[in-house]
N, C-alpha and C positions, 0 to 999 in steps of 0.2 A: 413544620413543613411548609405553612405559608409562607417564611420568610424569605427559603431558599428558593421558591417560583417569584416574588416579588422581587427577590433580589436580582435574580436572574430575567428577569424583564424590564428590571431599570437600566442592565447591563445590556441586553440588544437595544433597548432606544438610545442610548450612545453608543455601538457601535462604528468600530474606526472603519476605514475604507480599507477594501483587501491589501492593497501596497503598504499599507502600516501594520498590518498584521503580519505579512511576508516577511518585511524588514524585523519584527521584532524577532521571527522565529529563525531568521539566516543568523541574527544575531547572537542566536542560544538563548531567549527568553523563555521562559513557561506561558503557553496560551492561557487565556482563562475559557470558562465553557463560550459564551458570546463569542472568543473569538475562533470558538471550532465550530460551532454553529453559522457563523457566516462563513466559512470556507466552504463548509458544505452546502449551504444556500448561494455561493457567488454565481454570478453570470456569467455569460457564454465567454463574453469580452475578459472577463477575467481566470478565464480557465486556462491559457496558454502561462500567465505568469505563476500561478498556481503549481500547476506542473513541472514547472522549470524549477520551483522553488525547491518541490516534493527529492524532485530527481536530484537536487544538489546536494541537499538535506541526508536523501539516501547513500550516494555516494560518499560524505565524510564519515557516515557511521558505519557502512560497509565495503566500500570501496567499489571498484567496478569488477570487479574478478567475480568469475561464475564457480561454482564448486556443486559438487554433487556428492551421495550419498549410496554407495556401493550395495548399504543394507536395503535403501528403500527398491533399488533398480532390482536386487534379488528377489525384493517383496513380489515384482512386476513378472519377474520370471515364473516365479510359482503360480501367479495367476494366469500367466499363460497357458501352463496345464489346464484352465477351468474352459471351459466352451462358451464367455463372453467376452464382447463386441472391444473393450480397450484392453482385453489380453490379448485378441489376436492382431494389437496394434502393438504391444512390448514384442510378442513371439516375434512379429516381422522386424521391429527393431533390434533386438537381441541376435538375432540370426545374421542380422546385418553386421553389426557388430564385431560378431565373431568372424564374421568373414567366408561363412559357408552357404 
């Protein structure tokens, strides 16, 4: 087990600069943990390219199209029956909905 904490601390004292890490992951590379560990640790300055990266990243693997789930929305209906506070946010949506 020491090996894997040493290992992985040799691996953040060379850590790449987030744009190298961005580049490998648009490029379809495997991060290693250091370099999901500096994602999550990057700075403010590097939070907008980050982002952009995520959101790109996202859309090739899902595209930009929204879709929903009929079963979960019924789920929300039934709970609207119930006398709490984000049912009586479906019932008002549900209602709307329908058009009544």
């Amino acid at each position: 087990m020491a090996s894997i904490h040493s290992s992985l601390a040799s691996e953040l004292r060379e850590r790449a600069p987030i744009h190298e890490i961005l580049d490998r992951a648009l490029a379809g590379a495997r991060l290693s943990d250091a370099d999901a560990i500096a994602l999550i640790e990057c700075s403010d300055g590097d939070l907008d390219a980050m982002l952009s990266a995520a959101g790109e990243l996202r859309d090739r693997g899902k595209g930009r199209g929204v879709t929903y789930s009929r079963k979960v929305f019924c789920r929300l209906l039934i709970f609207a029956a119930i006398d709490v506070p984000i049912a009586r946010f479906a019932k008002i949506l549900a209602t709307r909905v329908r058009g009544r």
